[in-house]
C-alpha positions as CSV (number, residue, x, y, z in Angstrom):
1,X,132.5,152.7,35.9
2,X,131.5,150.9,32.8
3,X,130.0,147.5,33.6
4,X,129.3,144.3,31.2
5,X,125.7,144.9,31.3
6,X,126.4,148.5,29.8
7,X,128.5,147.1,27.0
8,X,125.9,144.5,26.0
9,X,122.8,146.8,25.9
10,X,124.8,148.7,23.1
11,X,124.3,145.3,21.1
12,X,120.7,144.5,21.9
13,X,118.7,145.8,19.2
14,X,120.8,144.1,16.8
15,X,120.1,140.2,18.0
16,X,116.7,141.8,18.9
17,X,115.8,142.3,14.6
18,X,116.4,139.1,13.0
19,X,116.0,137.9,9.4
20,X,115.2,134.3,10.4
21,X,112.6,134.8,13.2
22,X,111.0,131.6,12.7
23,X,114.4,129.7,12.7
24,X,115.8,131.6,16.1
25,X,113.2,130.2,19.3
26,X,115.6,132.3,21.9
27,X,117.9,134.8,20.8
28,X,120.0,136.9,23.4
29,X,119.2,136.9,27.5
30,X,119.8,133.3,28.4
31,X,122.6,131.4,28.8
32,X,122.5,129.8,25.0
33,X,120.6,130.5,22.1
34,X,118.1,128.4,20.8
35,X,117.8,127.8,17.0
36,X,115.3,125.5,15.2
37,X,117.1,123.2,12.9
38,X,114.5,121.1,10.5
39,X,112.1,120.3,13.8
40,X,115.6,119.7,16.0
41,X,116.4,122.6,18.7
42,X,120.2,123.4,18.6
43,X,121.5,125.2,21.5
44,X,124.4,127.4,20.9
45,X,126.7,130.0,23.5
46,X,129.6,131.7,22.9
47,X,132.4,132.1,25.6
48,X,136.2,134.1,25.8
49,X,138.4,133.1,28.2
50,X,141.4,136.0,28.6
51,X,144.8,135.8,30.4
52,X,144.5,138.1,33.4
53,X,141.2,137.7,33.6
54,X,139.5,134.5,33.8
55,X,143.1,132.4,34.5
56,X,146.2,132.7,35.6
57,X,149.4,133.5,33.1
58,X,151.4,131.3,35.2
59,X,148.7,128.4,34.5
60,X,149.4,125.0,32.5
61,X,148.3,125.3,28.5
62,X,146.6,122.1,29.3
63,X,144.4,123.8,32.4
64,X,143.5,126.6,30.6
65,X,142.4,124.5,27.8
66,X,140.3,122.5,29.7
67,X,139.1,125.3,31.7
68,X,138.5,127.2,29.0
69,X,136.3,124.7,27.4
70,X,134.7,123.5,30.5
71,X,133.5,126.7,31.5
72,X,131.6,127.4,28.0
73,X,129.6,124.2,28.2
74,X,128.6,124.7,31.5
75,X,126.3,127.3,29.8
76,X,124.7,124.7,28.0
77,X,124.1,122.8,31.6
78,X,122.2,126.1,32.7
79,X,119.7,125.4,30.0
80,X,119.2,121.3,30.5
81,X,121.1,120.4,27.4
82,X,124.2,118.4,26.4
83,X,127.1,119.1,24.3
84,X,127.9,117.7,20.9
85,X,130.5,119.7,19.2
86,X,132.7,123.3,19.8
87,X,134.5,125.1,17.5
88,X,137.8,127.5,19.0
89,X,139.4,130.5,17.9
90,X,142.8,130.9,19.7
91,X,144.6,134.8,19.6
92,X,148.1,133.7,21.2
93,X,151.7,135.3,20.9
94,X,153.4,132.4,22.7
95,X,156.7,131.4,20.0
96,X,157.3,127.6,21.8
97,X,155.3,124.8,19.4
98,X,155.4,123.0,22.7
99,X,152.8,125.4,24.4
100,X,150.6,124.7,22.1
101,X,151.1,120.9,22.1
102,X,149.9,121.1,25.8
103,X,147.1,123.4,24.9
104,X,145.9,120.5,22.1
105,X,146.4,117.6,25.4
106,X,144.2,120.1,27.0
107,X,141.4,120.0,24.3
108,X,141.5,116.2,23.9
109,X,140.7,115.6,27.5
110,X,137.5,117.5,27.4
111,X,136.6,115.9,24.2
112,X,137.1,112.8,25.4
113,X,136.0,113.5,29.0
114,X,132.5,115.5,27.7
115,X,132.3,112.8,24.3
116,X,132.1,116.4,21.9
117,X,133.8,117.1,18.5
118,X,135.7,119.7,17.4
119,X,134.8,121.0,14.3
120,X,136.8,123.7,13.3
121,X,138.0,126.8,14.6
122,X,140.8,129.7,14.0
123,X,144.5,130.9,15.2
124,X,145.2,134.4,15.2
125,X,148.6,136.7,16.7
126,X,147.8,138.4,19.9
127,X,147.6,138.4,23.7
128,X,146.1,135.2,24.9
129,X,142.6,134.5,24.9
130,X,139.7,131.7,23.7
131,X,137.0,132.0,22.6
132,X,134.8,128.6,22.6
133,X,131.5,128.4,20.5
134,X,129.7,125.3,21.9
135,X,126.1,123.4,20.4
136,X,124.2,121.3,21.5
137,X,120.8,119.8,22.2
138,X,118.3,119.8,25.2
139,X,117.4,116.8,27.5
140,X,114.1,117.2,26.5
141,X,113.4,121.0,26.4
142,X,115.4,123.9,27.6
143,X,114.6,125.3,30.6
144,X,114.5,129.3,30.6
145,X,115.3,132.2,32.8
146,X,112.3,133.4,32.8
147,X,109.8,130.4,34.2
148,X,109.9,131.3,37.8
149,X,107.2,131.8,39.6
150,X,105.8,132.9,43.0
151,X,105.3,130.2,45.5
152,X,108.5,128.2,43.6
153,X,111.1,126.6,45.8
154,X,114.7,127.7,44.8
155,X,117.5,125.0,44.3
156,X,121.3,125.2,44.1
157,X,122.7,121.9,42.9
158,X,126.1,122.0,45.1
159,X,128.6,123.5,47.4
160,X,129.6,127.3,46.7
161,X,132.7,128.8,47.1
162,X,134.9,125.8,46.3
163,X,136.5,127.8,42.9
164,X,137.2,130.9,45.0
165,X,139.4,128.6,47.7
166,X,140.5,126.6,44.9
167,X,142.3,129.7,43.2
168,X,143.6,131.4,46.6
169,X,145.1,128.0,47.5
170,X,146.8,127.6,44.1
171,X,148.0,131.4,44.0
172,X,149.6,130.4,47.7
173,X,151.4,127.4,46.1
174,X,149.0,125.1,48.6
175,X,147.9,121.8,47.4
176,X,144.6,121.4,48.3
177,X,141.6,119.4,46.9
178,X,139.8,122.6,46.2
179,X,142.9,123.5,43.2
180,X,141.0,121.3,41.0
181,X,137.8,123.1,41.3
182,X,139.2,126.4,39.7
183,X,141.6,124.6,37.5
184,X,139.4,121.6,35.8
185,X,135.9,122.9,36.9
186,X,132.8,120.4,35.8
187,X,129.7,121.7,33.9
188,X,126.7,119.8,35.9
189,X,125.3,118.0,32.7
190,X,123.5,114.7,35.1
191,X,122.0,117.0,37.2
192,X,120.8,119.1,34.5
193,X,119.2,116.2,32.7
194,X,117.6,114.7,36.5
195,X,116.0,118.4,37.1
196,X,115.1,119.2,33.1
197,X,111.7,117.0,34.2
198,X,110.5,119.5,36.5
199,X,112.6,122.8,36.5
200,X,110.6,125.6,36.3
201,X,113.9,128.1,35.5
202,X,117.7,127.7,35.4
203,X,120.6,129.2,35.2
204,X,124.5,128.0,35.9
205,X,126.4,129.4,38.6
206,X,129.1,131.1,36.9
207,X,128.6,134.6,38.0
208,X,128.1,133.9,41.6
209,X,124.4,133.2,43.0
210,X,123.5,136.2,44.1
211,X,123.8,138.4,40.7
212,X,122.6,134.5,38.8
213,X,119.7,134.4,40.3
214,X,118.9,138.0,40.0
215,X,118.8,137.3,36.1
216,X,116.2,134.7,36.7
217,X,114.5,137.0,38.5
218,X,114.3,140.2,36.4
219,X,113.7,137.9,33.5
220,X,110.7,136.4,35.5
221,X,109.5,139.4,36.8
222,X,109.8,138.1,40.3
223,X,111.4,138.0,43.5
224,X,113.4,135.8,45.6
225,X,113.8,135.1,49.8
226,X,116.7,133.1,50.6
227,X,118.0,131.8,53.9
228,X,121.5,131.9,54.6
229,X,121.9,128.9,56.7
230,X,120.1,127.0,53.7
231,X,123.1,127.5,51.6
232,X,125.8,125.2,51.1
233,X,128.8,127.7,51.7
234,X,132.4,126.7,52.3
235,X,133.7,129.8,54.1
236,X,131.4,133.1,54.2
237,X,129.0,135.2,52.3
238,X,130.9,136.4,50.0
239,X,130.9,132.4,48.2
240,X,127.7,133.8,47.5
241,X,128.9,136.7,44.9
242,X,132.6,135.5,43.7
243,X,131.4,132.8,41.2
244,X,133.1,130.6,39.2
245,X,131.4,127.5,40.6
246,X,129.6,126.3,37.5
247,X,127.0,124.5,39.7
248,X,123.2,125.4,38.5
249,X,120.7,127.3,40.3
250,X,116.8,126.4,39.7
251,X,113.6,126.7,40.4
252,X,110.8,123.8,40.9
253,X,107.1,124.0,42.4
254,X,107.3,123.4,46.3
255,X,105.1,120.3,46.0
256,X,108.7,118.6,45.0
257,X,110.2,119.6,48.2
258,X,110.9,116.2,49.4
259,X,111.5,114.4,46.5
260,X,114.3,117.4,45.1
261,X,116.2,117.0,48.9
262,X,116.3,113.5,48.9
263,X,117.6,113.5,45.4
264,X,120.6,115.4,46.6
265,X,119.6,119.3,45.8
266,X,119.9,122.2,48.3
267,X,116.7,124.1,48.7
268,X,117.9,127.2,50.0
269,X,114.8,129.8,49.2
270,X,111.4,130.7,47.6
271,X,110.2,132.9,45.0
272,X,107.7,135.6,46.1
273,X,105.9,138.2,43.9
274,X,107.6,141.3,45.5
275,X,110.2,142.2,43.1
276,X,113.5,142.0,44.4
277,X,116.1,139.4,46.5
278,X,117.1,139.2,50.2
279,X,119.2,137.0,52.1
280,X,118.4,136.6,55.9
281,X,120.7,135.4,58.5
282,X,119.4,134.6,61.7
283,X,116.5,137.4,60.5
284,X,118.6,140.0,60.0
285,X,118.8,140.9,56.0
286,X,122.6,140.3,55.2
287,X,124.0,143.4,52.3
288,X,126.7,142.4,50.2
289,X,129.7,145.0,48.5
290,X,129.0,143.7,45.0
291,X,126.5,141.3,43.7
292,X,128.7,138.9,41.8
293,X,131.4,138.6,39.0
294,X,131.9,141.8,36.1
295,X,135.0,140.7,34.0
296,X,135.3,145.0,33.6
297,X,136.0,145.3,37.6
């Protein structure tokens, strides 16, 4: 079966040969792009939300809006930046001017919300989907997939698998305080400013851990030990692989151990030099059926 990682490779050499190599500091492989703008790095990702796929047709315009929104700037978090403006391009076939009157409510309270503009964007005839171009700028320097290093403790900065009960709870019709985390989910800008001082690699949690912090592996050319009762779980292992959480895993050297857990963060593993990732439960290495989110499942 053809998988999202087979599609992109088709694309790589193209963003790999660029005309404006000393303007582009990080093209492709990240969560966001980094561009050099007059001595100011603007960070920029692209994200499409589709009906079906990543929400619910039976969802509120002004949920998958937000959501929509929400979930593109979280890529931003997962590189220790913070939003400033987003542009949309909308394909819909919806005929009621009052669906997209809620969709606009929904758009206004994640501007106002997240303190972003909208600059522009585009409306085209088709079956629903988004697509959300977001920019902005570092805390103070964006933090990489690829800084990890052996002997580095690994971080998550929250509870996993609150999205996953949050959307079997809403398809159940069960009004629970887990709804909200699949249908307004929060990009984890505070924290990503508090660990942008000492973060040695990043990425956000959208995926689901396992297959996340793979990336930050391969792209570090390490490996990673993790230990199951570390993690902060709300059901079973397989929080570990649905995603949608949109909380940020990291990296940080183990000398911040005590400092990192008193400041609220999970330490949950280490990076070693054998290539590679494990997660063991009472010793025993636990296997999982998949290894996180592909929208071509």
């Amino acid at each position: 079966m053809i998988s999202e990682s087979d599609i992109l490779k088709c694309f790589q050499h193209l963003v790999d040969s660029t005309y404006h190599k000393d303007s582009i500091l990080l093209g492709s492989g990240d969560d966001a792009a980094v561009i050099d703008t007059q001595g100011r790095q603007l960070v920029h990702s692209v994200d499409i939300s589709k009906i079906g796929v990543h929400f619910h047709e039976s969802m509120r315009p002004e949920d998958i809006a937000y959501r929509s929104i929400t979930t593109a700037l979280s890529d931003l978090a997962g590189m220790c930046s913070f939003p400033s403006f987003i542009s949309i391009a909308l394909t819909c076939d919806i005929e009621e001017i009052s669906w997209y009157v809620k969709f606009s409510n929904g758009i206004k309270e994640a501007l106002d919300e997240f303190s972003i503009d909208l600059v522009g964007g585009d409306v085209t005839n088709g079956e629903l989907n988004i697509s959300v171009n977001v920019f902005g700028y570092p805390f103070k320097k964006p933090i990489l997939r690829n800084g990890a290093i052996p002997g580095d403790s690994i971080y998550v900065t929250g509870q996993l698998g609150k999205a996953k009960q949050g959307l079997n709870d809403w398809l159940n019709k069960k009004d629970s305080i887990y709804c909200k985390d699949f249908l307004r989910p929060k990009p984890q800008f505070q924290k990503a400013k508090e660990l942008s001082d000492f973060a040695t690699s990043c990425i956000d949690i959208s995926d689901g851990l396992i297959k996340d912090l793979g990336d930050i592996c391969k792209q570090s050319n390490v490996g990673a030990e993790l230990c199951y009762e570390d993690i902060p779980i709300l059901n079973d292992h397989k929080d570990l692989t649905h995603g949608d959480d949109y909380e940020l895993c990291f990296t940080a050297p183990c000398h911040l151990d005590d400092q990192l857990k008193s400041q609220g963060f999970f330490l949950i593993g280490k990076i070693i030099q054998k290539l590679g990732l494990s997660v063991k439960k009472g010793g025993s290495e636990i296997t999982f059926e998949k290894n996180g989110w592909d929208p071509f499942e």
